[in-house]
NUVO-526558 format. One line per 10 residues: number of its first residue (from 0); their letters; for each residue x, y, z negated of C-alpha. Coordinates in pm, 1 decimal. Example, Ala and Ser with C-alpha at 12.3 -4.5 7.8 and 13.67 -1.06 7.14 Angstrom:
residues 2
0 = AS = 1230.0:-450.0:-780.0 | 1367.0:-106.0:-714.0
END
This chain:
residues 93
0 = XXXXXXXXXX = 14105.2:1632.4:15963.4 | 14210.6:1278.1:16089.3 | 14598.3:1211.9:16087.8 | 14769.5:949.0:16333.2 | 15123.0:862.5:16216.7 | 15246.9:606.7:16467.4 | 15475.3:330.6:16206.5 | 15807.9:237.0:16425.6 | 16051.0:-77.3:16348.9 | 16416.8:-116.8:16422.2
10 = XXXXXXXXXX = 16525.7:-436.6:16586.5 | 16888.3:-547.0:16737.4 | 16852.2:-695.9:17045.4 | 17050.7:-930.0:17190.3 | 17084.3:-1070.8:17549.7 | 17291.5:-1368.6:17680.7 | 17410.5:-1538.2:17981.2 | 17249.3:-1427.7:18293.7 | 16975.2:-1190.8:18097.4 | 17262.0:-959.5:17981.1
20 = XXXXXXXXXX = 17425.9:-973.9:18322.0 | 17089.5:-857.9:18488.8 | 17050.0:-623.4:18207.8 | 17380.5:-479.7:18177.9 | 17449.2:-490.3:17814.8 | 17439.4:-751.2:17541.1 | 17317.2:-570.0:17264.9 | 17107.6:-282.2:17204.0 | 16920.5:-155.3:16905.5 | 16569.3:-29.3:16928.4
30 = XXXXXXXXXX = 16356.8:135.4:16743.3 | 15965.0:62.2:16852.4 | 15620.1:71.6:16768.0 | 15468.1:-137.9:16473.4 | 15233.5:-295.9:16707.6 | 15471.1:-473.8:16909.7 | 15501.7:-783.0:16671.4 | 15566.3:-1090.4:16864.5 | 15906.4:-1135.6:17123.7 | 15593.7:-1173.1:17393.9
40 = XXXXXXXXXX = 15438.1:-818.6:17308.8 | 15829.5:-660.1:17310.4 | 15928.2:-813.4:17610.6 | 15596.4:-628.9:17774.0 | 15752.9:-325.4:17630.3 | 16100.0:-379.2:17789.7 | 16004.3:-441.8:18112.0 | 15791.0:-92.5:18128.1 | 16080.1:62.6:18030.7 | 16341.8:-14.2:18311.7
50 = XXXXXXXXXX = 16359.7:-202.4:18631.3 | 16647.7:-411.5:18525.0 | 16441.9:-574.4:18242.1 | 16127.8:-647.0:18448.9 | 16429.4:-837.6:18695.5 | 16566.7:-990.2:18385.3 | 16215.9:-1119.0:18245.5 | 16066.5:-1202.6:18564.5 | 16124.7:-1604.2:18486.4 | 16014.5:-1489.1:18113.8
60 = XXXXXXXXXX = 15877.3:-1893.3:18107.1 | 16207.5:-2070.2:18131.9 | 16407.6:-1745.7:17868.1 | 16397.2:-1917.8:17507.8 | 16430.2:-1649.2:17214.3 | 16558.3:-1688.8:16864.0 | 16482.2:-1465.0:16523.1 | 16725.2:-1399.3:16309.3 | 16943.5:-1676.4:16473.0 | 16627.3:-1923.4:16468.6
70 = XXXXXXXXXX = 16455.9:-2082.6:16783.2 | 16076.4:-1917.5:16776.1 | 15798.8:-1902.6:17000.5 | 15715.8:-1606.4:17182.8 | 15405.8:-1574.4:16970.3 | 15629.8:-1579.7:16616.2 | 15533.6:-1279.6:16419.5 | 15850.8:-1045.6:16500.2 | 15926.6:-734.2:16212.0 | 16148.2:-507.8:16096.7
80 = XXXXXXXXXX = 16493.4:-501.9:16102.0 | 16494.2:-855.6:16321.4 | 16799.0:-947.3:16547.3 | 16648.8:-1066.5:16854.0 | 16841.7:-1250.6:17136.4 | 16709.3:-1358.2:17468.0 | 16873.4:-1663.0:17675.9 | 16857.4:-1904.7:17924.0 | 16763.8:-2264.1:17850.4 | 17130.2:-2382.4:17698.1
90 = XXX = 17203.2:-2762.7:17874.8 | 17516.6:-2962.9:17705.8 | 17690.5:-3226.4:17869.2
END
């Protein structure tokens, strides 16, 4: 007899600017499959799970993402227990 035990990870998520306004919350935490390792592959996930994230995503080219408080790639291997945060491009002046 074959057994399939799916492995899940816990992850705080974080959104700023106009991502948590579209969203309608600034934090959340998660728990998801294993499989969805890189901020690319989750934000897929989110935006098959509600309307309001495939709106907040849809410009998913110009939202930067951090790990842990660090600028990363959305290809960065993402894992357990990560904070992530979505945000707009941040401009100084």
């Amino acid at each position: 007899m074959v057994s399939f035990i799916e492995k899940f990870i816990n992850m705080i998520i974080r959104y700023f600017s106009w991502v948590k306004d579209i969203v309608g919350k600034s934090e959340e935490i998660i728990s998801i499959s294993s499989d969805i390792d890189t901020p690319e592959k989750l934000i897929d996930h989110l935006i098959k799970k509600d309307e309001k994230y495939k709106k907040a995503f849809d410009k998913r080219n110009v939202i930067k993402v951090a790990q842990n408080k660090i600028y990363i790639s959305k290809s960065t291997k993402i894992k357990n227990d990560d904070e992530i945060a979505f945000f707009p491009p941040v401009t100084g002046g």
